[in-house]
C-alpha positions as CSV (number, residue, x, y, z in Angstrom):
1,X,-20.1,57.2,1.7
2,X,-20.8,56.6,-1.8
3,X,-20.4,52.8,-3.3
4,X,-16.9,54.2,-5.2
5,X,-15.5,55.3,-1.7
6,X,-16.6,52.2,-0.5
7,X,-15.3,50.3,-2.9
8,X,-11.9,51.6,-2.8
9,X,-11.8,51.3,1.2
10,X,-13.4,47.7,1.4
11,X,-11.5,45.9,-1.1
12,X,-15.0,44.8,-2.7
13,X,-15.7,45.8,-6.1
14,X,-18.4,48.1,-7.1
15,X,-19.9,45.3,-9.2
16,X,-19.8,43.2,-6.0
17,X,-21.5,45.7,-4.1
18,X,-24.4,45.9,-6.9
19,X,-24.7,42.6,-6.2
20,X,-25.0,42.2,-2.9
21,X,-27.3,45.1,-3.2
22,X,-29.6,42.8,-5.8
23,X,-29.8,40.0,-3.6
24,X,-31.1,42.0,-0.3
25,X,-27.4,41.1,1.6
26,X,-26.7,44.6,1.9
27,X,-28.6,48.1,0.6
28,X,-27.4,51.2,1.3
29,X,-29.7,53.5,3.7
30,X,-29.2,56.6,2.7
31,X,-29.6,59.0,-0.4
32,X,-27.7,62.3,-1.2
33,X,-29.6,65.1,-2.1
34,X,-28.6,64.5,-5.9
35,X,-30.4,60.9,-4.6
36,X,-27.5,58.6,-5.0
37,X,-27.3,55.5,-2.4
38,X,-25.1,56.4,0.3
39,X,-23.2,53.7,2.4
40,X,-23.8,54.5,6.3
41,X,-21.1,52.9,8.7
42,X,-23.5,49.8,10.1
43,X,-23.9,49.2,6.3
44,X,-20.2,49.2,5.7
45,X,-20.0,47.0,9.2
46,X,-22.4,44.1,7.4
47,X,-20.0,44.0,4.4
48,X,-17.2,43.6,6.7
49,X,-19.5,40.9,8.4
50,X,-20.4,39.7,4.6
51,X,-16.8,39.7,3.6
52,X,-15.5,37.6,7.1
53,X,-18.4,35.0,6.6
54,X,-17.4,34.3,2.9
55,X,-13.7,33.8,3.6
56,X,-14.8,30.7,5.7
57,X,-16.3,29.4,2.5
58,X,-20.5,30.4,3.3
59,X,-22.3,30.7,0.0
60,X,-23.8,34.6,0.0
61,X,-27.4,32.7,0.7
62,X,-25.8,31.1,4.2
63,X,-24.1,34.4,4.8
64,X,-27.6,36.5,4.4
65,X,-28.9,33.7,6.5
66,X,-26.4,33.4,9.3
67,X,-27.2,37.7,9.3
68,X,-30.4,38.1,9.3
69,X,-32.2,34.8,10.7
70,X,-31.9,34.9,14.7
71,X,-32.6,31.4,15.5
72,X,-29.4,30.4,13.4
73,X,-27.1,28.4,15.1
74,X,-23.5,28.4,13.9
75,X,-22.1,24.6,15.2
76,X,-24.3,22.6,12.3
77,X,-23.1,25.2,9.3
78,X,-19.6,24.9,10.7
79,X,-19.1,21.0,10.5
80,X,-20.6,20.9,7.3
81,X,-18.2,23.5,5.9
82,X,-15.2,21.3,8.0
83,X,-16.7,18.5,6.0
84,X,-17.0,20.0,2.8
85,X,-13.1,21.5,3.2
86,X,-11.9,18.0,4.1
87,X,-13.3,16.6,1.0
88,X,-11.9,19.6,-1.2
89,X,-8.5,19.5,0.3
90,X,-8.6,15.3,-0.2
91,X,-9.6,16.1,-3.8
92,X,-7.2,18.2,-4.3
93,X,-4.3,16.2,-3.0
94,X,-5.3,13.4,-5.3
95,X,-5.1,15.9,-7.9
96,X,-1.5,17.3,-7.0
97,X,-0.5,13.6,-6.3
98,X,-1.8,12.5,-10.3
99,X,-0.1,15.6,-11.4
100,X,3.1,14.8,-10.0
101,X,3.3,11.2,-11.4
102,X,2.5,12.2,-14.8
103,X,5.3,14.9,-14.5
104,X,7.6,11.8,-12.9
105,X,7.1,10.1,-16.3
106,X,8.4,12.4,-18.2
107,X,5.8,13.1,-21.4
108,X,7.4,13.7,-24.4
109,X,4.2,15.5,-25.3
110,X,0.6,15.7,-24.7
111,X,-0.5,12.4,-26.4
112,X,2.1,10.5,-23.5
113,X,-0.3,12.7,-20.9
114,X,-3.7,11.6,-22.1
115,X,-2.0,8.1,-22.2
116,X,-1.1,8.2,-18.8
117,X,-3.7,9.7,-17.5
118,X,-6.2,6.8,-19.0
119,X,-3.8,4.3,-17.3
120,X,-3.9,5.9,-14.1
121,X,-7.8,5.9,-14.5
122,X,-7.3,2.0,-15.3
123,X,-5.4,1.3,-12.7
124,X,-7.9,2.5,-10.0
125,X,-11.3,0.8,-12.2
126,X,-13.7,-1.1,-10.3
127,X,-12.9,-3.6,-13.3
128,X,-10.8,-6.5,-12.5
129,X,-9.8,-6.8,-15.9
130,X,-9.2,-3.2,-17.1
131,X,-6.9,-2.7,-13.9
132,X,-4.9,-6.3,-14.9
133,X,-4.3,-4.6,-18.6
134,X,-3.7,-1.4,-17.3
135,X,-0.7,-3.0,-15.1
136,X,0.5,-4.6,-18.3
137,X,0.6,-1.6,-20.3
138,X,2.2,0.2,-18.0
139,X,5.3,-1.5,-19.0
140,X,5.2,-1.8,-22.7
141,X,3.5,1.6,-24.0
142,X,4.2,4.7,-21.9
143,X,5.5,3.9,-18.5
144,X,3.3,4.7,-15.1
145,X,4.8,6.6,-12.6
146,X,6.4,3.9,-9.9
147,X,4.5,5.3,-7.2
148,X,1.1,4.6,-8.9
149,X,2.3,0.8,-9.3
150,X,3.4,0.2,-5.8
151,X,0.0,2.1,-4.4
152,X,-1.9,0.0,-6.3
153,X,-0.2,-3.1,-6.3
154,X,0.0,-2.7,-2.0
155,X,-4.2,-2.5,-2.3
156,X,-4.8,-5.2,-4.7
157,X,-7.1,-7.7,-4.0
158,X,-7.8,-9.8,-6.9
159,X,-5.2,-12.4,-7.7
160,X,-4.6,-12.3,-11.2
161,X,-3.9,-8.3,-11.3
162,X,-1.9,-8.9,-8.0
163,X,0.5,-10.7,-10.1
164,X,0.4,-8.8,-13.1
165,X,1.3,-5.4,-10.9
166,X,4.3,-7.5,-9.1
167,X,5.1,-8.3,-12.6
168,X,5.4,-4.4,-13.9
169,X,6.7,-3.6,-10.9
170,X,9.9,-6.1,-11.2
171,X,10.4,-4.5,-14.4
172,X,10.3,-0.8,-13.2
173,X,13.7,-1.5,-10.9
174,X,15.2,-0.2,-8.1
175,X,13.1,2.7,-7.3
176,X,9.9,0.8,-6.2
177,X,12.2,-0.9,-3.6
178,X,12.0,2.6,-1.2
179,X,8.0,2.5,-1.4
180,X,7.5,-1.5,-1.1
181,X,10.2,-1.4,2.2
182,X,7.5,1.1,3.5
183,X,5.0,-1.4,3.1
184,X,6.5,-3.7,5.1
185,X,5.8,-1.5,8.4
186,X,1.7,-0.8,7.4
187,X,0.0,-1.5,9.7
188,X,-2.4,-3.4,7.7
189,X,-1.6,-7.0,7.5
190,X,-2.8,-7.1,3.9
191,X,-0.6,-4.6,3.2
192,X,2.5,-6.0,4.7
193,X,2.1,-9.3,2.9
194,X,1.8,-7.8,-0.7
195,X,4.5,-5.7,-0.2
196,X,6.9,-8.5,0.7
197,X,5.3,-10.3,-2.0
198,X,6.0,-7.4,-4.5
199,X,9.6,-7.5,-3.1
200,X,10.2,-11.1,-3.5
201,X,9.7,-10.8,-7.5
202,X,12.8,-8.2,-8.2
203,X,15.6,-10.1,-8.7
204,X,17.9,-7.9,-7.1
205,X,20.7,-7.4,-4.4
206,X,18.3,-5.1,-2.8
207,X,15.5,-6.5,-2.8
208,X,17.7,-10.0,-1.4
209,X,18.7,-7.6,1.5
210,X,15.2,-6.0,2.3
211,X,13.7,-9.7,2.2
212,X,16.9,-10.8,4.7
213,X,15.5,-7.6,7.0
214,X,12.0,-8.7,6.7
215,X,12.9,-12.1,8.3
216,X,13.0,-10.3,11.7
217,X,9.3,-8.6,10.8
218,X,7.0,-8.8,14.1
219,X,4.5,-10.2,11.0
220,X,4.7,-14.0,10.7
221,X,3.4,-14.1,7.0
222,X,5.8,-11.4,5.9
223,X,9.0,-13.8,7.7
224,X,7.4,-16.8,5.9
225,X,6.8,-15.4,2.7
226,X,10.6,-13.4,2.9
227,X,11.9,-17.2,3.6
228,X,10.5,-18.9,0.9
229,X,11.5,-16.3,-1.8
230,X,15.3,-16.3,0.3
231,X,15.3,-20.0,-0.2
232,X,14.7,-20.0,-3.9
233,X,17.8,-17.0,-4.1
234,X,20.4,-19.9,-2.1
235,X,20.4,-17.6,1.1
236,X,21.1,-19.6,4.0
237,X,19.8,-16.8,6.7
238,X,16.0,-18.4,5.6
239,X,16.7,-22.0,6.9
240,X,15.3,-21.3,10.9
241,X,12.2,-19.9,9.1
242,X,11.5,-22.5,6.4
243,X,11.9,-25.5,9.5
244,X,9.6,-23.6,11.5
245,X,7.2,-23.6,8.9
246,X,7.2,-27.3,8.6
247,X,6.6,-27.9,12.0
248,X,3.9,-25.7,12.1
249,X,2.6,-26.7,9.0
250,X,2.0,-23.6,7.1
251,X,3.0,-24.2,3.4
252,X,5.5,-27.1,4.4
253,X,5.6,-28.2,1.1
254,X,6.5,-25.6,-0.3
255,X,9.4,-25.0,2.7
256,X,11.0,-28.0,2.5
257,X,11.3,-27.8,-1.5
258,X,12.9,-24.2,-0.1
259,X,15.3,-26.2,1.7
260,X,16.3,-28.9,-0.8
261,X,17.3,-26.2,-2.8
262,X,19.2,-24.8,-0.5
263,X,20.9,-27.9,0.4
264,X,22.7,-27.9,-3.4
265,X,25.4,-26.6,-1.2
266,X,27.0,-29.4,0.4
267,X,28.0,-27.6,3.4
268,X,24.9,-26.3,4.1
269,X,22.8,-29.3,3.3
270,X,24.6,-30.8,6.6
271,X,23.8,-28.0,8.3
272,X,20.1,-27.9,7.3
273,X,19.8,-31.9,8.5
274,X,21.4,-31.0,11.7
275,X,18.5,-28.1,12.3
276,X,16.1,-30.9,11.2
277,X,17.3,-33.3,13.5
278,X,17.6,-30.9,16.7
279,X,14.3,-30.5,16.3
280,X,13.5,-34.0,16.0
281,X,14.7,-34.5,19.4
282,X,12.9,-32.2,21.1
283,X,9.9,-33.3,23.5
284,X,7.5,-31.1,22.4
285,X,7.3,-31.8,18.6
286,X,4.4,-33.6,18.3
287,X,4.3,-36.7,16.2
288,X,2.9,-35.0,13.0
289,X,5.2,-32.6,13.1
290,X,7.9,-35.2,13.5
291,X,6.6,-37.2,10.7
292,X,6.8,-33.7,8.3
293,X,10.6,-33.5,9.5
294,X,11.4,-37.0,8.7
295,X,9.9,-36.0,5.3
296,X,12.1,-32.9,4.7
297,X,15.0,-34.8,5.0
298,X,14.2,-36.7,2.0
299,X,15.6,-34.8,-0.3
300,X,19.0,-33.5,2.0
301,X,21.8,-35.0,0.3
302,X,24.5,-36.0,2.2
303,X,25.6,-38.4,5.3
304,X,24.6,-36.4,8.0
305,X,20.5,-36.7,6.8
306,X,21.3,-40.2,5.4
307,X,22.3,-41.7,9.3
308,X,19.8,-39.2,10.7
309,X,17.4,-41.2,8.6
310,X,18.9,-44.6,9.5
311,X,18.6,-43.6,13.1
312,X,14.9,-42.6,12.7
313,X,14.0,-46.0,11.3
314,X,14.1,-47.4,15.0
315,X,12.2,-44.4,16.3
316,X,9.6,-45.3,18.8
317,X,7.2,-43.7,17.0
318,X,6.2,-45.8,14.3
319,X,4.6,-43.6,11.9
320,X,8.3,-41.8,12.1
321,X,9.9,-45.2,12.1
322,X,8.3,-46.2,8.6
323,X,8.7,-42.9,6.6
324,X,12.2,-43.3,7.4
325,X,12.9,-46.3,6.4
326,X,10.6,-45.9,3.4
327,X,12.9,-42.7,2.4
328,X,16.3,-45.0,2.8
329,X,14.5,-47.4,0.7
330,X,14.7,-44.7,-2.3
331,X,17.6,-43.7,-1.5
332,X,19.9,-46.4,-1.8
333,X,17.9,-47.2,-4.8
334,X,19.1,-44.1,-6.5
């Protein structure tokens, strides 16, 4: 069969063939008797063989070897082409993923592109500093794609850029919300907590309610750090947490500030100083944790924390006994 014929049949070009012919792959055995190269059926077999080995991704020089060389052994070749695919198809989902942010944001032309795309370069530096200005652009020139802010605000690590991402994300609105609420359920603890953090800086109705959801979170840094920004929003739901955190003494201070604010409401200041005070009472609060209580209710207006006090002035434990009275002393100064 001449290489036309053979072209035609195979589905590899005649240029192909020449080629394969070059490189020693496959040469056609016979002649006609006007001495062109004539294609015999084995040949046509090895281009089939060719053809097969190259749609698995072989170069043509690890297809003429896996043909020719008998000791080759197909299980090495094959995970490094599994490899080699994995990191293609990886490259190529980061490419469809930056593709579909920078069509999410809209460009009014190509200079909004290359502006986007050098912020979404930022934004994953290995430079502290470009990634923090990168977040801050993002907000005042040509807006990143949400999704690029919440992915990189959920792997942050530094501090300062941490901050400035929650920032540009509180101004993006409501549709970070869906991604951060995934968060919450990562399983990486790191994860969790700068989600919740990222939540607790849009000052919004649904971020209130995903914060409210996340005081039930299996993860006790996630309820804490839900409680605290609940607190500073007047929602009463926070108190259990924010006295549990005082007894356990993991950012007391900044609980029972959480609960003084809360306790602006009159009716639920006397509710806060009767949680303080049942816990008081219980037998297994030790004494520094009692102390901390006594404490909180310091700055509980109200009669119920004022005869609570007056009643932990004669506590048998002294320590609790003198912070007590020291806190009446102040307030009936006031």
């Amino acid at each position: 069969m001449l290489i036309g014929d053979v072209a035609r049949r195979s589905g590899v070009s005649a240029r192909m063939l020449r080629h394969y012919d070059a490189l020693g792959l496959v040469r056609p055995t016979g002649r006609t008797e006007a001495g062109y190269r004539q294609y015999s059926s084995e040949d046509i077999r090895r281009i089939f063989h060719i053809e097969s080995l190259r749609s698995l991704g072989l170069s043509l020089r690890e297809v003429g070897r896996a043909l020719d060389d008998p000791g080759f052994r197909p299980s090495g070749l094959v995970d490094d082409l599994i490899r080699r695919t994995r990191e293609r198809m990886e490259s190529e989902r980061e490419l469809l993923t930056r593709l579909r942010r920078i069509d999410a944001a809209e460009p009014a032309g190509w200079a909004d592109v290359l502006q986007i795309v050098a912020l979404l370069h930022a934004l994953g530096s290995e430079s502290a500093g470009k990634r923090q200005r990168a977040a801050m652009s993002s907000v005042v020139d040509v807006p990143v794609p949400v999704e690029a802010l919440v992915e990189a605000a959920l792997s942050e690590t530094d501090p300062n850029v941490a901050g400035a991402l929650r920032w540009a994300l509180a101004q993006s609105g409501d549709g970070a919300l869906v991604l951060l609420a995934e968060g919450l359920g990562s399983p990486v603890a790191g994860v969790r907590k700068r989600a919740v953090q990222s939540i607790a800086e849009i000052p919004n109705g649904e971020a209130t309610a995903l914060l409210q959801d996340a005081l039930t979170n299996s993860d006790t840094v996630v309820r804490r750090c839900a409680a605290l920004a609940l607190g500073a929003r007047g929602v009463a739901d926070a108190v259990p947490t924010l006295i549990d955190m005082i007894v356990e003494e993991t950012n007391d201070a900044d609980a029972a500030d959480a609960l003084s604010a809360l306790a602006s409401d009159p009716v639920l200041a006397d509710r806060i100083a009767t949680r303080l005070v049942d816990w008081l009472a219980h037998d297994t609060v030790e004494s520094s944790a009692r102390r901390r209580l006594t404490q909180a209710l310091a700055d509980i207006p109200g009669i119920r924390a004022s005869r609570a006090l007056a009643e932990l002035s004669q506590d048998e434990d002294r320590a609790v006994a003198l912070t007590a009275t020291y806190i009446l002393t102040l307030r009936n100064a006031r």
